[in-house]
C-alpha positions as CSV (number, residue, x, y, z in Angstrom):
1,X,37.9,-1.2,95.0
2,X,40.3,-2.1,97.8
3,X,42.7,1.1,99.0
4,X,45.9,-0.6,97.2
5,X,44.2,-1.0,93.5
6,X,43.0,2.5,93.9
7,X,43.6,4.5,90.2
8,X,43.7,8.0,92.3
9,X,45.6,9.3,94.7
10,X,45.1,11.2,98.1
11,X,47.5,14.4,99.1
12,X,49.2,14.4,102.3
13,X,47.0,15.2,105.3
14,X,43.5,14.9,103.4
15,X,41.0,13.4,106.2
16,X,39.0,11.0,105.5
17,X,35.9,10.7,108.3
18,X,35.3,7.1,109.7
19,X,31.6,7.0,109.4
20,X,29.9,5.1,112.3
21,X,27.4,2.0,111.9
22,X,24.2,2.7,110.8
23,X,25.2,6.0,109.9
24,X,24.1,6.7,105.9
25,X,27.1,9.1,104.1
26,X,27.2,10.9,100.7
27,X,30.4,12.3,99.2
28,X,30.8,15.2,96.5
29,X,33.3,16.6,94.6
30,X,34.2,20.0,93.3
31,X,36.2,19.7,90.1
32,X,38.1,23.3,89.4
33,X,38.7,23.5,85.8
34,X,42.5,26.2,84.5
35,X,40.6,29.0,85.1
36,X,39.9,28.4,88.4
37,X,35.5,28.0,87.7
38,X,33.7,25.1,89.6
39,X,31.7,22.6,87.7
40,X,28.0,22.3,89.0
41,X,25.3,20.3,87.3
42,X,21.5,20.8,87.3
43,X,19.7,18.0,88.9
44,X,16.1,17.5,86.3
45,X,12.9,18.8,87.2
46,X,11.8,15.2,88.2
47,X,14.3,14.5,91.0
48,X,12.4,13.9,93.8
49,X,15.5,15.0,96.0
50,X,16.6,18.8,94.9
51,X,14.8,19.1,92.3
52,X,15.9,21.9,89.1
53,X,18.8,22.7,91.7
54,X,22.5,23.0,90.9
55,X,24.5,20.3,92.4
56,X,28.3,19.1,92.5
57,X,29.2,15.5,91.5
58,X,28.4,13.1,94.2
59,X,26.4,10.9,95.6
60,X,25.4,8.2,98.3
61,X,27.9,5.5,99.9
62,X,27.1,2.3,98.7
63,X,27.1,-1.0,101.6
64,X,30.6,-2.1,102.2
65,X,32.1,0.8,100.2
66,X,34.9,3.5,101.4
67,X,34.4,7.0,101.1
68,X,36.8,7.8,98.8
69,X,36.2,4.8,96.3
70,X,32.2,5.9,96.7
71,X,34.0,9.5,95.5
72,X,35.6,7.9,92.4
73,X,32.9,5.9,91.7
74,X,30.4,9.0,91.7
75,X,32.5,11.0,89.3
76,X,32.7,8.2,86.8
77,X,28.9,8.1,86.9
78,X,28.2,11.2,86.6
79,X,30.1,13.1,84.0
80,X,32.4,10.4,82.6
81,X,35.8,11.6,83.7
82,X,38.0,9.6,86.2
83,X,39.1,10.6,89.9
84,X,43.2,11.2,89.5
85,X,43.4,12.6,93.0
86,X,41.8,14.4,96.1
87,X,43.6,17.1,96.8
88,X,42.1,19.1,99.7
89,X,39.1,17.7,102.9
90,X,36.7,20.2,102.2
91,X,34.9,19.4,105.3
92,X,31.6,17.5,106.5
93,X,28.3,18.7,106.8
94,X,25.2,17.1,107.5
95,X,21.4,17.7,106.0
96,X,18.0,16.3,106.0
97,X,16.5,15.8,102.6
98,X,12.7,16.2,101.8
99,X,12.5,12.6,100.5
100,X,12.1,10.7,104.1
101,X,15.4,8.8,104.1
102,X,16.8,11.0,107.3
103,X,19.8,12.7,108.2
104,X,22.6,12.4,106.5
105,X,26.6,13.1,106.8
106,X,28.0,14.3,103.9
107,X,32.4,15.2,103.0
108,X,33.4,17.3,100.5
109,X,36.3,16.9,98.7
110,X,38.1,19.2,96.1
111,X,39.6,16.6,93.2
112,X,41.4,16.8,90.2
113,X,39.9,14.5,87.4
114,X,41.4,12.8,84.0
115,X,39.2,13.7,80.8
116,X,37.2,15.9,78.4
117,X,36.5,18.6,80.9
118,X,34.5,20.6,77.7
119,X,32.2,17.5,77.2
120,X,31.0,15.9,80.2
121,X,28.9,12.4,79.6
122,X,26.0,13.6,82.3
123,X,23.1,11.1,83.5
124,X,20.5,12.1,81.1
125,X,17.3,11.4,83.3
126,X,19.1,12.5,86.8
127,X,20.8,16.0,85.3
128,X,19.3,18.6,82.9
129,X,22.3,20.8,82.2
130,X,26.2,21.8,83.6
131,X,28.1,24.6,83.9
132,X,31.0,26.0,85.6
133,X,30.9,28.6,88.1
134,X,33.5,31.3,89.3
135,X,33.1,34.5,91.1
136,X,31.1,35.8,87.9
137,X,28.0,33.7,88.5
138,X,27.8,32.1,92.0
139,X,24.7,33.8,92.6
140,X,23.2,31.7,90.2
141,X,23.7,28.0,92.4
142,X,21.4,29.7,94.5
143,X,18.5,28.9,92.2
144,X,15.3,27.3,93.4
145,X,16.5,27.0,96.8
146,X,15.2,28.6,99.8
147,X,17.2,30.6,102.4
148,X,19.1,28.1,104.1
149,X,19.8,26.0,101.7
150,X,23.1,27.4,100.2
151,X,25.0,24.1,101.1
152,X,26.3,24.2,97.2
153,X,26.8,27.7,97.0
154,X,28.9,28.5,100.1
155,X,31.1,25.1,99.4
156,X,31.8,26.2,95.8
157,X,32.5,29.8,96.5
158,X,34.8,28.6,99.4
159,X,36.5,26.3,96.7
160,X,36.8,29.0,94.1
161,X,37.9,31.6,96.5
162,X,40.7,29.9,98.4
163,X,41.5,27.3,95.4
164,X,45.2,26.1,96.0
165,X,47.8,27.5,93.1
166,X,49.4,24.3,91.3
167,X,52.1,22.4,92.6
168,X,54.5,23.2,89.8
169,X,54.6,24.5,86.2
170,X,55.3,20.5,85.1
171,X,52.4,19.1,86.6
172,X,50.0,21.7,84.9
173,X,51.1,21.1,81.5
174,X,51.0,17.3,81.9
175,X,47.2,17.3,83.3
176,X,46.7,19.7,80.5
177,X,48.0,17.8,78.0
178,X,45.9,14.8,79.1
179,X,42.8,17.0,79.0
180,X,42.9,19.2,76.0
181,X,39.7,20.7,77.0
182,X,40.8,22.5,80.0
């Protein structure tokens, strides 16, 4: 999806890394829904990656595709709803998997998204379950992983922590009306 077709937008000053050849990249997303709660979903018990672990939205950079479009096309996959815009970098981080395919450079963006926030379409045989998470039950991503291994714990409780207020009364009540669910 070339940059100028784009259906989302990017605030001012979000970086986007350049990754380098040969390098391989995932992106992920933490969607914030009104009150302020992250959405997480619970990879199935037969993920060889992760497995029975909470995990945001994301996924691995295809050949030939741009972070951000990687980003969109990630959130479309796996819940149904469409990217309307990244709103903050929530930085890079990089981790080795148990499944042999290396190291890997990962950036984390916080996004605003366009649909049913109360009904998302998950990948049946990839994720088991959802939920959304907020200062009440963060201790819960930490499920099945080992000390260490709080990459989707400490990046959601960053994002629910210091999540930016709205721009304006307006814009809230327009995304709201587009997604009753909210």
């Amino acid at each position: 999806m070339p940059a100028d077709n784009r259906s989302f937008t990017v605030g001012h000053g979000v970086e986007v890394p350049v990754p380098a050849p040969g390098e391989v990249w995932t992106v992920g997303a933490v969607i914030l829904n009104q009150n302020g709660e992250a959405f997480a979903q619970k990879r199935s018990s037969s993920r060889r990656l992760f497995p029975d672990t909470w995990d945001i939205v994301g996924g691995h950079v295809e050949a030939g595709e741009s972070l951000l479009d990687a980003l969109a096309r990630e959130v479309l996959e796996e819940t149904g709803w469409r990217l309307r815009r990244v709103c903050r970098f929530l930085g890079t981080s990089t981790w080795t998997g148990d499944d042999g395919a290396g190291l890997r450079h990962e950036v984390d963006y916080l996004v605003e998204v366009d649909g049913d926030l109360g009904h998302p379409a998950l990948e049946g045989s990839k994720h088991s379950d959802y939920e959304w998470f907020g200062a009440h039950n963060l201790t819960r991503l930490k499920e099945n992983r080992v000390p260490g291994e709080f990459l989707i714990h400490d990046l959601i409780a960053r994002a629910v922590q210091d999540r930016p207020e709205r721009h304006d009364v307006g814009e809230t009540k327009r995304h709201m009306a587009r997604n009753p669910a909210m």
